[in-house]
C-alpha positions in Angstrom: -19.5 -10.0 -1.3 -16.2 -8.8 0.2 -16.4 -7.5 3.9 -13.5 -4.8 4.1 -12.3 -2.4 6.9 -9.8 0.6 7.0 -8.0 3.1 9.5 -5.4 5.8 9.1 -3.5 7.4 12.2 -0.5 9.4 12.1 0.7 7.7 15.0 2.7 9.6 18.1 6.0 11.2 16.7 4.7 12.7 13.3 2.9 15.6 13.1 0.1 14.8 10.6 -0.5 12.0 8.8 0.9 11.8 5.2 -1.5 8.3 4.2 -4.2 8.3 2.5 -6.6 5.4 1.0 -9.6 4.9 -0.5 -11.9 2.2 -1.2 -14.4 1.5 -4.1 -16.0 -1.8 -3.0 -18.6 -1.7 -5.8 -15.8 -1.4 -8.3 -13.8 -3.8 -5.9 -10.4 -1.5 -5.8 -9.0 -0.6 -2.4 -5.6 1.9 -2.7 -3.6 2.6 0.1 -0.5 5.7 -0.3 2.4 6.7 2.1 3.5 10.3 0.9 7.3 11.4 0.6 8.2 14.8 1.0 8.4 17.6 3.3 5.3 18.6 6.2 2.3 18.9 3.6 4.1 17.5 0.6 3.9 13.9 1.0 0.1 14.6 1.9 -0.6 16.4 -1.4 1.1 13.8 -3.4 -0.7 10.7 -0.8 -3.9 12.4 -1.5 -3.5 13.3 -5.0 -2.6 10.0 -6.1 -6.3 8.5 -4.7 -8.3 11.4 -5.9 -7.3 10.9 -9.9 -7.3 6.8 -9.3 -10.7 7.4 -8.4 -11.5 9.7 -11.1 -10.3 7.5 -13.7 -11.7 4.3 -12.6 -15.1 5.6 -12.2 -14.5 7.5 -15.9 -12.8 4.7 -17.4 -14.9 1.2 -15.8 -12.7 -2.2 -16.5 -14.6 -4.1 -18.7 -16.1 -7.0 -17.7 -14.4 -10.0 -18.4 -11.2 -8.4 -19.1 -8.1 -10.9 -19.3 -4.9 -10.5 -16.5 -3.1 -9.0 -19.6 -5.3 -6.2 -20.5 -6.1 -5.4 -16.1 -2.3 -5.4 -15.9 -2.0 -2.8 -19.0 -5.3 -0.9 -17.3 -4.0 -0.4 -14.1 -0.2 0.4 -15.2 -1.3 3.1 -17.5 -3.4 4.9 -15.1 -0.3 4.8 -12.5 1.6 6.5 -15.6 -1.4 8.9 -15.3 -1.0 9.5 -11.5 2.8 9.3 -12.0 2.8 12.2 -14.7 0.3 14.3 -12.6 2.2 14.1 -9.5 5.6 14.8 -11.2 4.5 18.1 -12.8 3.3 19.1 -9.0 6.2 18.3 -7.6 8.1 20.4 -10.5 6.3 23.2 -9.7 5.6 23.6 -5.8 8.5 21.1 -4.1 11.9 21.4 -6.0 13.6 19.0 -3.4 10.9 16.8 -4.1 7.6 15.0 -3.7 6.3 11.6 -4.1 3.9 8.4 -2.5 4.3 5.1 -2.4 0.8 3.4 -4.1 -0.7 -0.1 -4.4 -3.4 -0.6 -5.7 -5.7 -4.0 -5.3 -8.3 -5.0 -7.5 -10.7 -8.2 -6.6 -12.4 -10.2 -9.7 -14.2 -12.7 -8.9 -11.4 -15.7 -7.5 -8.2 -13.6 -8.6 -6.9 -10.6 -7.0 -4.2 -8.5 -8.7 -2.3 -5.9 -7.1 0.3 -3.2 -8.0 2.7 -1.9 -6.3 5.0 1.1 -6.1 7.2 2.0 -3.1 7.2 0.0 0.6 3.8 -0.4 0.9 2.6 -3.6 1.4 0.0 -6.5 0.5 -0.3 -9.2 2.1 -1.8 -12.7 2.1 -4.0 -14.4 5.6 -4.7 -17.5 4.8 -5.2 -20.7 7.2 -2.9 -19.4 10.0 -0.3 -18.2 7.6 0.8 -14.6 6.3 2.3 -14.0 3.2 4.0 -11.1 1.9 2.8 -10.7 -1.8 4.4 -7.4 -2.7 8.0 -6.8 -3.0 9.1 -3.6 -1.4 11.4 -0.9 -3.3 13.8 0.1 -1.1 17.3 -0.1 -0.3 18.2 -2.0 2.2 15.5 -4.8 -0.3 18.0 -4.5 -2.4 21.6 -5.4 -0.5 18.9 -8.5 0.6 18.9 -10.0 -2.7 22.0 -9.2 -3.5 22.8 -11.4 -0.4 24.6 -8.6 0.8 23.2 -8.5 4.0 20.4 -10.4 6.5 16.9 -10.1 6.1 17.6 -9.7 10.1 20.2 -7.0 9.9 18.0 -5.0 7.4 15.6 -4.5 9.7 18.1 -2.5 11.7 20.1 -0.9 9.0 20.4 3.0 9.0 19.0 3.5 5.5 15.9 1.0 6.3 12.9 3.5 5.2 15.1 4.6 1.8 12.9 3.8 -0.6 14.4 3.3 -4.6 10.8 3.9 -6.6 7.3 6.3 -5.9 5.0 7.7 -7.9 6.1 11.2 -8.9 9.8 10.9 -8.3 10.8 10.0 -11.5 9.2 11.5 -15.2 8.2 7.5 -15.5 7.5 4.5 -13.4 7.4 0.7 -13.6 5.7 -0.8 -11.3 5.1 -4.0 -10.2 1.9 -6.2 -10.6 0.9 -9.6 -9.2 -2.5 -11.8 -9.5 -3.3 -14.1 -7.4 -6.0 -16.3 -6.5 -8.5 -15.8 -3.2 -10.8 -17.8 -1.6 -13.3 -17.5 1.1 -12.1 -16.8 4.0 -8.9 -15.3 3.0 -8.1 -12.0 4.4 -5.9 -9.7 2.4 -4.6 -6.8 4.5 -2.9 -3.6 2.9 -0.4 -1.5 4.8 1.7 1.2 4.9 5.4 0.6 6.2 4.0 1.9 10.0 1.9 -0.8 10.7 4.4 -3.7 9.8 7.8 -1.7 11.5 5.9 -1.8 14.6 3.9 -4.7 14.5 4.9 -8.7 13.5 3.6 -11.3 11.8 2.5 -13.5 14.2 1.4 -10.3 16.7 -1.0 -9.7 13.5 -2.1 -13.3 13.1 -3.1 -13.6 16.2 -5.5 -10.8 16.1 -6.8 -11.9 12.9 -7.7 -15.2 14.8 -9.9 -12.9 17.6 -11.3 -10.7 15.6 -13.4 -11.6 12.5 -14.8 -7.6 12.0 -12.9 -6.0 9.6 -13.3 -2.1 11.0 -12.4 -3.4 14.2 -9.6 -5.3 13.5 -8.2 -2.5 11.0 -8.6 0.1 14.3 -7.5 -3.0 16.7 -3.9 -2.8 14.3 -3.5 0.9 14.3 -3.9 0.7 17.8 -1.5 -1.9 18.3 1.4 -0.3 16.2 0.6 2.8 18.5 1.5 1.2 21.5 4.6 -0.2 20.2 5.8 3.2 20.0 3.8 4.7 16.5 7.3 5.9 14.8 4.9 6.6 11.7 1.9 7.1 10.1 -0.3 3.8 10.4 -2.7 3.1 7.6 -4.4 -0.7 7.4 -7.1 -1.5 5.0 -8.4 -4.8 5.3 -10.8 -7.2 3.0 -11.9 -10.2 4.0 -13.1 -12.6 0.8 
C-alpha cells in the first residue's frame, strides 16, 4: 500500500492557479497538469485534462496483468483522447490558444510507468539521491542536447518556460512514456515547473530526509517554493512506495 500526498498553490505573483491533479490510489494513477493559456484558459484546459483521465480510467479499467506494451498503448490513446478534447475547446473558445502540460503515473506492483507531455516533471528519491525521470519539452531542453548551450546557462535563458509540446496545442501528440522499477521506500514526487524553478535538488532531499508524511512534506514543498519568491503556480504530489 502506497502512502501519497498532494498540494496546489498558485504561489504570490499569479493570480489563480492554472494546476490541477488528481489522484486515484485505488486505481494507483496520480496526474498532475500545468495549464497554458490566457487568465482562465490554461485552468479549463489543467482541469479538463484530469476530469476525462478520470472518466476514462474509471470507464475503461487496465486489465490486470496487462504487459508494458499494451499500458504504454492504454495510456497513450487516452492522452490522444484528452488531446483531441482539449484541441476542439481551444478551437472554439481561445483562438490564440490553449493547452496543459500532463503526466500521468501509474504504479503496478514493482514497476511504475509514467507519461509525460510538456515541463512537468517526475522524479525519482531513492537512498539520498534524486533522479529526474521525465524529459522536459521545452526549448531551451532542446539547445541542451544539441550542446548548444549549458545545462547552467538554460536555467537563465530568456525563453526558459517555452515549452515545444502540450496536450491541446497541436491536432495530435506524442508523448513520452517510461517504466521503471520501485521499491519500498522509494519516494516518487510529481511536479509542476513551480516547485523545481524555485526549489533544488538537494533543498528537496533534505526535506525528504525530515519528513516521512507525505501531506506534510507535499505542503512543506509548496511552502518552500513560496518563500523563494512563488514566480508560479506550485503543485507537488507525492507517493511514497
Amino acid at each position: 500500500m502506497v502512502k501519497f500526498g498532494f498540494k496546489s498553490d498558485r504561489g504570490r505573483v499569479r493570480d489563480n492557479n492554472q494546476d490541477s491533479y488528481f489522484v486515484m490510489p485505488e486505481e494507483g494513477i496520480f496526474l498532475v497538469a500545468d495549464g497554458v493559456g490566457g487568465h482562465t484558459h490554461g485552468e479549463l484546459a489543467s482541469r479538463t485534462a484530469m476530469t476525462d483521465i478520470a472518466a476514462f480510467v474509471r470507464d475503461n479499467p487496465i486489465p490486470a496483468g496487462a504487459e508494458t506494451e499494451l499500458i504504454k498503448q492504454y495510456f497513450c490513446n487516452l492522452t490522444e483522447l484528452v488531446n483531441e478534447h482539449i484541441y476542439a475547446i481551444a478551437d472554439e473558445k481561445a483562438p490564440r490558444g490553449m493547452a496543459t502540460t500532463l503526466i500521468i503515473l501509474y504504479i503496478d506492483g514493482s514497476t511504475a510507468h509514467a507519461l509525460n507531455v510538456g515541463d512537468s516533471r517526475v522524479y525519482l528519491i531513492r537512498d539520498d539521491t534524486m533522479t529526474q525521470i521525465t524529459e522536459d519539452h521545452t526549448f531551451v531542453n532542446t539547445l541542451v542536447k544539441r550542446g548548444i548551450i549549458s545545462e547552467a546557462e538554460a536555467k537563465t535563458h530568456p525563453d526558459r518556460n517555452m515549452i515545444t509540446k502540450a496536450i491541446g496545442a497541436d491536432r495530435t501528440i506524442e508523448p513520452d512514456f517510461y517504466t521503471f522499477s520501485i521499491k519500498e521506500g522509494d519516494i516518487i514526487l510529481m511536479c509542476t515547473d513551480g516547485l523545481y524553478n524555485e526549489v533544488s535538488c538537494d533543498t528537496v532531499l533534505q526535506m525528504v530526509k525530515e519528513e516521512d508524511d507525505m501531506r506534510k512534506l507535499c505542503s512543506d514543498l509548496v511552502d518552500k517554493a513560496n518563500s523563494h519568491g512563488g514566480g508560479d503556480n506550485i503543485t507537488v504530489v507525492s507517493v511514497k512506495i
